[in-house]
C-alpha positions in Angstrom: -61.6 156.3 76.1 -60.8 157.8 79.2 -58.8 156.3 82.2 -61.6 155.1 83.9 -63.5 153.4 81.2 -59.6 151.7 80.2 -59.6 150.4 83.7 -62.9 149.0 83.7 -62.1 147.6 80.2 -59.3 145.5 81.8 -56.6 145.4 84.4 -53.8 145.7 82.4 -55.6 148.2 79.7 -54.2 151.2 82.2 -50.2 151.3 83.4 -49.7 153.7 86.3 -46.6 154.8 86.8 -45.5 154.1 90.6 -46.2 157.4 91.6 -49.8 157.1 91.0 -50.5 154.5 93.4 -53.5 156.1 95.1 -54.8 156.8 91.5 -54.9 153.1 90.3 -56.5 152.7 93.9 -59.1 155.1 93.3 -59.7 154.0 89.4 -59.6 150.6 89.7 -63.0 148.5 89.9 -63.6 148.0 92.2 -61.4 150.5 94.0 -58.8 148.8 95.7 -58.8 150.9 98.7 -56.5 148.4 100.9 -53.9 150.2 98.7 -53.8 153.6 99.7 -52.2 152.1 103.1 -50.3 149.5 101.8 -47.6 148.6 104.1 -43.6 148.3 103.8 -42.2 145.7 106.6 -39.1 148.1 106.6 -40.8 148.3 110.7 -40.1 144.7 110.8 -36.8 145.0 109.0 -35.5 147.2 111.9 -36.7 144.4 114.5 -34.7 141.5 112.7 -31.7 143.9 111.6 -31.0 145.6 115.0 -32.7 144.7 117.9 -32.4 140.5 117.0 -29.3 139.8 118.8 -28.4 136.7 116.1 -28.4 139.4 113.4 -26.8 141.7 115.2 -23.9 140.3 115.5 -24.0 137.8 112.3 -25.4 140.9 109.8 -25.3 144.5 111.2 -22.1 144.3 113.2 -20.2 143.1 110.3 -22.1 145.5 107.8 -21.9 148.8 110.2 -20.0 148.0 113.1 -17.0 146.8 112.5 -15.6 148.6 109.1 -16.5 152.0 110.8 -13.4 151.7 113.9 -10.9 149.0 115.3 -11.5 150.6 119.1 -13.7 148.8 120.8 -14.9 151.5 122.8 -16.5 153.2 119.5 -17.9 149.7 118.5 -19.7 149.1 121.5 -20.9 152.7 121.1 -22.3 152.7 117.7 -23.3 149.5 118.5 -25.4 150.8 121.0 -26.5 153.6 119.1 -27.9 151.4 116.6 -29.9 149.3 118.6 -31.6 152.7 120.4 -32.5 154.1 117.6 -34.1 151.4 115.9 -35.9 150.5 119.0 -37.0 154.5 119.5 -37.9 153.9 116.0 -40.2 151.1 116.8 -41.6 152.9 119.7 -43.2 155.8 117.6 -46.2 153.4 116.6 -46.4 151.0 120.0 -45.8 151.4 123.5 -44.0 148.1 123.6 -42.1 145.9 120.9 -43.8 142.9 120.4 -42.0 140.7 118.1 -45.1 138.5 116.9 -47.0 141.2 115.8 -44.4 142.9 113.9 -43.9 139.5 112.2 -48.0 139.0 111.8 -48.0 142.8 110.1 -44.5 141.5 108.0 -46.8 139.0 106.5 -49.6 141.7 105.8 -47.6 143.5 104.6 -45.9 140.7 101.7 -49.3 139.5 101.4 -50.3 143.2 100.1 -47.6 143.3 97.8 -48.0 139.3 96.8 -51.7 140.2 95.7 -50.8 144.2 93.9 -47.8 142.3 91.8 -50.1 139.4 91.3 -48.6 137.4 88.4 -47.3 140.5 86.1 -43.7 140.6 86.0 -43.6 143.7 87.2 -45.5 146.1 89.8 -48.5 147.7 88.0 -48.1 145.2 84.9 -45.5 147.6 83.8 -43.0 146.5 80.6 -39.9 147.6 82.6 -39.2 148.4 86.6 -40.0 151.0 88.2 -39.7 153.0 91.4 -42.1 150.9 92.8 -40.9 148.1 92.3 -37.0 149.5 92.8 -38.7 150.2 96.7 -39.5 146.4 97.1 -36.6 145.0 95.7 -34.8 146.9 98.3 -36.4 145.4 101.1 -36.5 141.6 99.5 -33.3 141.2 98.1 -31.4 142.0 101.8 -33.8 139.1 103.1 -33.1 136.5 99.8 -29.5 137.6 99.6 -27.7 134.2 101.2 -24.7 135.9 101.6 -26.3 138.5 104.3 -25.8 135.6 107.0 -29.3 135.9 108.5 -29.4 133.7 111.8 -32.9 134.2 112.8 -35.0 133.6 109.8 -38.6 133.9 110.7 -38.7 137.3 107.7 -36.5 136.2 105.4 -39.1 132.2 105.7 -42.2 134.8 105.7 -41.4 136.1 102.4 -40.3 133.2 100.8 -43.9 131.7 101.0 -44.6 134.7 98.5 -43.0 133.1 95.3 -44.4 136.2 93.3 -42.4 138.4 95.3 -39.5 135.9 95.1 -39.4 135.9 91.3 -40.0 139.6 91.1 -36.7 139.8 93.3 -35.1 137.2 91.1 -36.0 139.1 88.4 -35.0 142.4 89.0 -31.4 141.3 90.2 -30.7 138.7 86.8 -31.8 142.1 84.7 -29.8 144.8 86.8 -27.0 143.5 89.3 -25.6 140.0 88.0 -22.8 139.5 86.4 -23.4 138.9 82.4 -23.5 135.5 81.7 -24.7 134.5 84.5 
């Protein structure tokens, strides 16, 4: 049977490997098309990391700021380095920064991911993680993390109305980061 006539048999007949992405797009039937541009809020992560002055100060200046110099002259100079970048950054794709609509496409793009991990474990109804889902963990577990200190919220409460993406977090960091036993 080939690939096509396994992915019409059934969704999870066929696992791609990450790195096919627009593959299982093209092969799947339908053809989930919606995939081929499937979007990563790391756009949105910039916004809430950098240019959110709560998190600025409560996440990135303790994370990047601070352990880099004790003169304050260099902090308020990476400080301000960090900020322009992410907001040049931002730039590349909109004459203006508009903080609802980079929330509005944050929830796109969970929603994309939400509905491609479905209820499978893992992305692509794959037995074990993969790069793919390596790629979201990265962006879900900052947001999840408690200990990050996020003051403004509105990302890290727009993903948590995804409990697929929740678990998938959950999931990934129990089977790779905890400490065992717990």
């Amino acid at each position: 049977m080939d690939p096509r006539e396994k992915a019409r048999a059934g969704r999870r007949a066929v696992k791609f490997p990450p790195r096919s992405l627009h593959l299982f797009a093209r092969l799947s039937d339908p053809p989930r098309l919606e995939l081929l541009t499937l979007p990563f809020p790391e756009r949105r992560q910039l916004y809430t990391l950098y240019l959110s002055s709560p998190n600025f100060t409560s996440v990135a200046v303790p994370l990047y700021i601070t352990p880099a110099s004790t003169s304050l002259p260099v902090r308020l100079t990476l400080s301000h380095q960090l900020r322009t970048a992410a907001q040049s950054e931002l730039l590349k794709s909109s004459p203006t920064i508009d903080p609802d609509s980079l929330y509005r496409e944050a929830d796109a793009a969970f929603s994309a991911l939400s509905t491609l991990l479905d209820e499978d474990g893992y992305f692509f109804g794959a037995e074990e993680p993969g790069l793919f889902d390596a790629s979201v963990f990265a962006y879900t577990h900052l947001l999840l993390d408690e200990d990050m200190g996020w003051r403004e919220t509105r990302l890290v409460r727009c993903l948590w109305q995804y409990g697929n993406l929740v678990r998938h977090r959950r999931r990934i960091y129990k089977g790779y980061f905890s400490e065992p036993g717990s």
